[in-house]
Biotite code that builds the C-alpha atoms (Angstrom):
import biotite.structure as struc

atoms = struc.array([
    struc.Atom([-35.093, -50.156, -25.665], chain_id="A", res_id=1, res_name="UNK", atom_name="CA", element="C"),
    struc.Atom([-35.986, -49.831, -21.947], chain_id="A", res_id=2, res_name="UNK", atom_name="CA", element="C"),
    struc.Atom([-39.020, -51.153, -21.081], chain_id="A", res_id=3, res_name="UNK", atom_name="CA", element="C"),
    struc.Atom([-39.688, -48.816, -18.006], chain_id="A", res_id=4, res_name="UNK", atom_name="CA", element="C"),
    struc.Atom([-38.883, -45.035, -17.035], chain_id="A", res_id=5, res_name="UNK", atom_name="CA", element="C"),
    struc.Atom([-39.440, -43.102, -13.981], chain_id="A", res_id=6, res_name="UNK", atom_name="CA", element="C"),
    struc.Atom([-41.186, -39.709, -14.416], chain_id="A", res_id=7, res_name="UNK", atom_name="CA", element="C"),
    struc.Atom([-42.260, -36.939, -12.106], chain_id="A", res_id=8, res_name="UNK", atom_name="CA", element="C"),
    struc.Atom([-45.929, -35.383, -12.947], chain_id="A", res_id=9, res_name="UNK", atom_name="CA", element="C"),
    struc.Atom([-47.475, -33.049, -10.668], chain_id="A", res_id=10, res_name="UNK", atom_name="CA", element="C"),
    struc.Atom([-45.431, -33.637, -7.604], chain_id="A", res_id=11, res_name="UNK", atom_name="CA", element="C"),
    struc.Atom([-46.215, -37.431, -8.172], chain_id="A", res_id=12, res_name="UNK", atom_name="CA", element="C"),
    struc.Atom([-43.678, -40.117, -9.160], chain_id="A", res_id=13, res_name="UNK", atom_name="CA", element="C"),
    struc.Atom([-45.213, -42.639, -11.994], chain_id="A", res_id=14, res_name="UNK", atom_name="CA", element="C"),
    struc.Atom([-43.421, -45.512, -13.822], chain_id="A", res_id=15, res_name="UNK", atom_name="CA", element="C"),
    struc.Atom([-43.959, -45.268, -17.265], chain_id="A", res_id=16, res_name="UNK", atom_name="CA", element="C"),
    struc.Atom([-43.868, -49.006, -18.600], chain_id="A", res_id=17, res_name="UNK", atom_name="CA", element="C"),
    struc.Atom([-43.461, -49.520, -22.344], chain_id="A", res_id=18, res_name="UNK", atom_name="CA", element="C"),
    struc.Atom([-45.229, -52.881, -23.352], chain_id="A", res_id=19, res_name="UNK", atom_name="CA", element="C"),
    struc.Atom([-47.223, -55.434, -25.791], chain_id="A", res_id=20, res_name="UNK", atom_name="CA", element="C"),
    struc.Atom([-51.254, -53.656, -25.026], chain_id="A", res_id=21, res_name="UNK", atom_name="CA", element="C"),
    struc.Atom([-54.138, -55.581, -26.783], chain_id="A", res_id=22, res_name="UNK", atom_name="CA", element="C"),
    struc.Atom([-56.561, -53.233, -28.271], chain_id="A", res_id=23, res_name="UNK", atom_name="CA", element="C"),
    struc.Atom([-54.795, -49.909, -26.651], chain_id="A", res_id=24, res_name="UNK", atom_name="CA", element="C"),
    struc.Atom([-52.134, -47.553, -27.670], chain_id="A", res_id=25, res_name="UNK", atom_name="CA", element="C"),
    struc.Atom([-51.973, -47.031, -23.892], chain_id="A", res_id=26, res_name="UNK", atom_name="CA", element="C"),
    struc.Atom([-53.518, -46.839, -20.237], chain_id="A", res_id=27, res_name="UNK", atom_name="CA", element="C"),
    struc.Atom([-52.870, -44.714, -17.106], chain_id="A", res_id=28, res_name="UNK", atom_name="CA", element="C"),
    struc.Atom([-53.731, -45.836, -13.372], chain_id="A", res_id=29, res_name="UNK", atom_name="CA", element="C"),
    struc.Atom([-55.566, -44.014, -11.199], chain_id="A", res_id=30, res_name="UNK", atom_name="CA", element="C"),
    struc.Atom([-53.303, -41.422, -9.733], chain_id="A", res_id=31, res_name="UNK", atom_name="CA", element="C"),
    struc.Atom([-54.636, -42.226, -6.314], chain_id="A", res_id=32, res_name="UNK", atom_name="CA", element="C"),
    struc.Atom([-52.503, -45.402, -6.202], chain_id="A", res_id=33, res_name="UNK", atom_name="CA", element="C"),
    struc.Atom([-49.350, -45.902, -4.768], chain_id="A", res_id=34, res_name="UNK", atom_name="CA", element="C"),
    struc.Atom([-47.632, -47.344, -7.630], chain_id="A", res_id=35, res_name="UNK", atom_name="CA", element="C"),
    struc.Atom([-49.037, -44.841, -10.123], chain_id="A", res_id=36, res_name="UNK", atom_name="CA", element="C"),
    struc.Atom([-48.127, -46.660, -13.388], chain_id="A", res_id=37, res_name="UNK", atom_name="CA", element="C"),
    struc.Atom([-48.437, -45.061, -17.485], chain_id="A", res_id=38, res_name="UNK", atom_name="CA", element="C"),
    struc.Atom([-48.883, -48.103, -19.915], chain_id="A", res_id=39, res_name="UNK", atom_name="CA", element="C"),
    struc.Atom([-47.567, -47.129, -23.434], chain_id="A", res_id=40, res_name="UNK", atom_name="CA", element="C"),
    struc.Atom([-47.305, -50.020, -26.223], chain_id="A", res_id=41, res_name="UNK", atom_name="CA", element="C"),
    struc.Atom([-44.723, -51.479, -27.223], chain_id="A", res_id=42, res_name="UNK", atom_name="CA", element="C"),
    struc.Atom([-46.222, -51.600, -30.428], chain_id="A", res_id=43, res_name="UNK", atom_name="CA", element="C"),
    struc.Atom([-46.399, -48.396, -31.750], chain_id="A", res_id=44, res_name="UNK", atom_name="CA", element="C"),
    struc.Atom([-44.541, -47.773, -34.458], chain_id="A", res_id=45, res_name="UNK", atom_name="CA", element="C"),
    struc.Atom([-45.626, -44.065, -35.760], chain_id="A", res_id=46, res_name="UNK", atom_name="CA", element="C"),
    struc.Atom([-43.810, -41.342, -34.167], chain_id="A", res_id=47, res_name="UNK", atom_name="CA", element="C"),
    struc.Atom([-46.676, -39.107, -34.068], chain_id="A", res_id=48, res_name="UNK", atom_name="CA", element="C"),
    struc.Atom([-49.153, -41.473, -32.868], chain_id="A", res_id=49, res_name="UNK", atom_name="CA", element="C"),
    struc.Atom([-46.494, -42.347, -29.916], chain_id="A", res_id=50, res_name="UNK", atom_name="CA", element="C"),
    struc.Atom([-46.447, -38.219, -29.121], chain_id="A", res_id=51, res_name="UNK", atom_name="CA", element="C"),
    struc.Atom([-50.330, -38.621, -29.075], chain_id="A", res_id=52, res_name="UNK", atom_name="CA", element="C"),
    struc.Atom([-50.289, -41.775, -26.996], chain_id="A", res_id=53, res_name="UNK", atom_name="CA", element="C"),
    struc.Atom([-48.161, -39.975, -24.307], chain_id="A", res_id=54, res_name="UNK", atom_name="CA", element="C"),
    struc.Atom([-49.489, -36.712, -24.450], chain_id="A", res_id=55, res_name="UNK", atom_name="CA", element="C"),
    struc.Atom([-52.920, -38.945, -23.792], chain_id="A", res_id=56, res_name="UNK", atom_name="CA", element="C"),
    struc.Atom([-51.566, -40.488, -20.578], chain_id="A", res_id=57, res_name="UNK", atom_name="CA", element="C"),
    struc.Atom([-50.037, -38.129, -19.487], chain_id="A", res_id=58, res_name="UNK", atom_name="CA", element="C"),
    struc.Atom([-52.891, -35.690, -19.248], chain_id="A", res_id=59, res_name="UNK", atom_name="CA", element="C"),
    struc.Atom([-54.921, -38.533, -17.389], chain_id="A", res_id=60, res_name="UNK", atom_name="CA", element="C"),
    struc.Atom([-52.407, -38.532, -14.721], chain_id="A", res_id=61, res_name="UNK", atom_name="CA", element="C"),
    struc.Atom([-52.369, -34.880, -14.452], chain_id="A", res_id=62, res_name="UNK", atom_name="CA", element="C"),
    struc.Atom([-56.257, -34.186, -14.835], chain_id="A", res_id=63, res_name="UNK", atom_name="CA", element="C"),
    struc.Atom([-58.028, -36.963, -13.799], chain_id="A", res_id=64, res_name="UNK", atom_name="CA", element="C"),
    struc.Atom([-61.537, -36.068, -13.877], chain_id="A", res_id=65, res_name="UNK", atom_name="CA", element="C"),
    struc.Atom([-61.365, -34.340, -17.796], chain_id="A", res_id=66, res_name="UNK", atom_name="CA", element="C"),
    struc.Atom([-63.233, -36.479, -19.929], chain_id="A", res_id=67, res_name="UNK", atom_name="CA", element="C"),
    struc.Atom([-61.644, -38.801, -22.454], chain_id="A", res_id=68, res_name="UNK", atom_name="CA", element="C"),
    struc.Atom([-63.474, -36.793, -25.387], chain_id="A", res_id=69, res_name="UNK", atom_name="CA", element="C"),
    struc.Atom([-61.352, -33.780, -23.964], chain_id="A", res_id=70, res_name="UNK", atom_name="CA", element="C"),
    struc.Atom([-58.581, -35.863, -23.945], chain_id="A", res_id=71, res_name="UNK", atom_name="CA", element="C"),
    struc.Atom([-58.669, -37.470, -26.708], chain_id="A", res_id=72, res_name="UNK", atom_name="CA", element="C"),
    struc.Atom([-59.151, -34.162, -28.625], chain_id="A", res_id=73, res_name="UNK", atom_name="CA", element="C"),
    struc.Atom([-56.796, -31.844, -26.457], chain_id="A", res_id=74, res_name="UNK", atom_name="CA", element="C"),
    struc.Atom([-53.770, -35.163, -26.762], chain_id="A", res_id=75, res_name="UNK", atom_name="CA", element="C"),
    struc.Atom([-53.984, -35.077, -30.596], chain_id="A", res_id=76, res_name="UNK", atom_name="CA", element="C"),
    struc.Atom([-54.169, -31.211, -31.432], chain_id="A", res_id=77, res_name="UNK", atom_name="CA", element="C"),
    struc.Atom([-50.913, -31.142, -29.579], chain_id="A", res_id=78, res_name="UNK", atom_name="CA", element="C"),
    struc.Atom([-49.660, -33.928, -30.987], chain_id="A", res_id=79, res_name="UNK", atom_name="CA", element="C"),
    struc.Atom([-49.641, -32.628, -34.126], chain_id="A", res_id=80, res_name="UNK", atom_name="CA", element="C"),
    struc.Atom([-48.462, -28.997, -33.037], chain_id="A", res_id=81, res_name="UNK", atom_name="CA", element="C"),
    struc.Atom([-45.561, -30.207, -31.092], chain_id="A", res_id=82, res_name="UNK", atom_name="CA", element="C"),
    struc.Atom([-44.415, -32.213, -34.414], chain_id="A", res_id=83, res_name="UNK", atom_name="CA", element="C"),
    struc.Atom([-44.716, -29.121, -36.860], chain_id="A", res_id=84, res_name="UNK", atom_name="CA", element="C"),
    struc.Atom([-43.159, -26.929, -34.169], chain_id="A", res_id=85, res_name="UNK", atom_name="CA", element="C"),
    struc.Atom([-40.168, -29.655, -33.894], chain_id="A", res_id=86, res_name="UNK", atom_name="CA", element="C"),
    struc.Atom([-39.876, -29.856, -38.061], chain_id="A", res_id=87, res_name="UNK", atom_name="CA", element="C"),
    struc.Atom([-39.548, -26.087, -38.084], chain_id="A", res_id=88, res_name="UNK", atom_name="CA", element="C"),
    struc.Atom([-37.078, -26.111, -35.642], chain_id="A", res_id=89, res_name="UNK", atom_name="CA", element="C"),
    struc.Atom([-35.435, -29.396, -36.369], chain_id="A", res_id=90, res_name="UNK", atom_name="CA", element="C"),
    struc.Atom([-31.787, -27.726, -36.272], chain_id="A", res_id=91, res_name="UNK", atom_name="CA", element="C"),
    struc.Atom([-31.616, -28.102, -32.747], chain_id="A", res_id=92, res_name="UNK", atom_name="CA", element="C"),
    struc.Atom([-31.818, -31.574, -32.637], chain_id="A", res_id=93, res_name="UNK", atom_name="CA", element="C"),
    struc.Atom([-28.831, -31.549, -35.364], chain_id="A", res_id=94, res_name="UNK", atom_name="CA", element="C"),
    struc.Atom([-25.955, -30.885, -33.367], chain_id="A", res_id=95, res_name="UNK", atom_name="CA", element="C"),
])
Protein backbone atom coordinates (compact mmCIF):
# COMPACT_ATOMS: atom_id res chain seq x y z
CA UNK A 1 0.00 0.00 0.00
CA UNK A 2 1.24 3.58 -0.58
CA UNK A 3 1.65 5.44 2.26
CA UNK A 4 1.06 8.95 0.62
CA UNK A 5 -1.20 10.40 -2.32
CA UNK A 6 -1.45 13.73 -3.82
CA UNK A 7 -4.98 15.20 -4.12
CA UNK A 8 -6.44 18.41 -5.44
CA UNK A 9 -9.39 19.99 -3.11
CA UNK A 10 -10.68 23.29 -3.81
CA UNK A 11 -7.99 24.61 -6.04
CA UNK A 12 -5.52 23.47 -3.23
CA UNK A 13 -2.97 20.64 -3.51
CA UNK A 14 -2.88 18.37 -0.10
CA UNK A 15 -0.85 15.17 0.56
CA UNK A 16 -2.92 12.69 1.89
CA UNK A 17 -0.55 10.50 4.21
CA UNK A 18 -1.83 7.08 5.29
CA UNK A 19 -0.26 6.20 8.78
CA UNK A 20 -0.12 4.48 12.45
CA UNK A 21 -2.58 7.62 14.46
CA UNK A 22 -2.92 7.08 18.30
CA UNK A 23 -6.37 7.73 19.41
CA UNK A 24 -7.61 9.11 15.76
CA UNK A 25 -9.06 7.61 12.70
CA UNK A 26 -7.57 10.77 11.16
CA UNK A 27 -6.48 14.59 11.18
CA UNK A 28 -6.42 17.43 8.60
CA UNK A 29 -4.00 20.60 8.76
CA UNK A 30 -5.04 23.81 8.59
CA UNK A 31 -5.59 24.61 4.98
CA UNK A 32 -3.75 27.85 5.43
CA UNK A 33 -0.41 25.98 5.40
CA UNK A 34 1.80 25.44 2.75
CA UNK A 35 2.16 21.83 3.01
CA UNK A 36 -1.55 21.20 3.54
CA UNK A 37 -1.38 17.56 4.77
CA UNK A 38 -4.76 14.80 5.39
CA UNK A 39 -3.68 12.18 8.09
CA UNK A 40 -5.72 8.92 7.59
CA UNK A 41 -4.68 5.69 9.76
CA UNK A 42 -3.09 3.17 8.79
CA UNK A 43 -5.09 1.26 11.01
CA UNK A 44 -8.36 1.16 9.84
CA UNK A 45 -9.53 -1.81 8.85
CA UNK A 46 -13.50 -1.29 8.12
CA UNK A 47 -14.26 -0.13 4.76
CA UNK A 48 -17.00 2.02 5.80
CA UNK A 49 -15.40 3.57 8.66
CA UNK A 50 -12.32 4.41 6.14
CA UNK A 51 -15.21 6.20 3.66
CA UNK A 52 -16.24 8.07 6.94
CA UNK A 53 -12.69 8.86 7.96
CA UNK A 54 -12.06 10.51 4.51
CA UNK A 55 -15.20 11.97 3.87
CA UNK A 56 -14.31 13.60 7.57
CA UNK A 57 -11.03 15.12 6.36
CA UNK A 58 -11.84 15.91 3.57
CA UNK A 59 -14.67 18.22 4.45
CA UNK A 60 -12.21 19.96 7.02
CA UNK A 61 -10.02 20.89 4.22
CA UNK A 62 -12.79 22.12 2.17
CA UNK A 63 -14.90 23.94 4.99
CA UNK A 64 -12.80 24.90 7.56
CA UNK A 65 -14.79 26.84 9.88
CA UNK A 66 -18.02 24.03 10.00
CA UNK A 67 -18.02 22.61 13.26
CA UNK A 68 -16.84 19.10 14.00
CA UNK A 69 -20.52 18.18 15.26
CA UNK A 70 -21.48 19.13 11.55
CA UNK A 71 -18.83 17.17 10.46
CA UNK A 72 -18.93 14.50 12.21
CA UNK A 73 -22.68 14.10 11.41
CA UNK A 74 -22.64 15.35 7.66
CA UNK A 75 -19.08 12.66 7.12
CA UNK A 76 -21.09 9.65 8.40
CA UNK A 77 -24.66 10.14 6.73
CA UNK A 78 -22.66 10.05 3.56
CA UNK A 79 -20.68 7.49 4.48
CA UNK A 80 -23.25 5.27 4.71
CA UNK A 81 -25.20 6.60 1.52
CA UNK A 82 -22.26 6.40 -0.71
CA UNK A 83 -21.88 2.54 0.44
CA UNK A 84 -25.65 1.56 -0.23
CA UNK A 85 -25.54 3.60 -3.44
CA UNK A 86 -22.17 1.56 -4.43
CA UNK A 87 -23.95 -2.05 -3.31
CA UNK A 88 -26.85 -1.18 -5.57
CA UNK A 89 -24.77 -0.42 -8.24
CA UNK A 90 -21.92 -2.76 -7.58
CA UNK A 91 -21.93 -4.03 -11.38
CA UNK A 92 -19.84 -1.34 -12.37
CA UNK A 93 -17.09 -2.12 -10.40
CA UNK A 94 -17.39 -5.84 -11.96
CA UNK A 95 -15.93 -5.46 -15.19
Amino acid sequence: MKDKIRIKLREKYWTVHFKGLRKKDGECTTPHLPQKTIYISNRIKSPIRLLETCIHEIMHACIWDLSEEAVDEIARDMARAISAILTVRKDIFEK
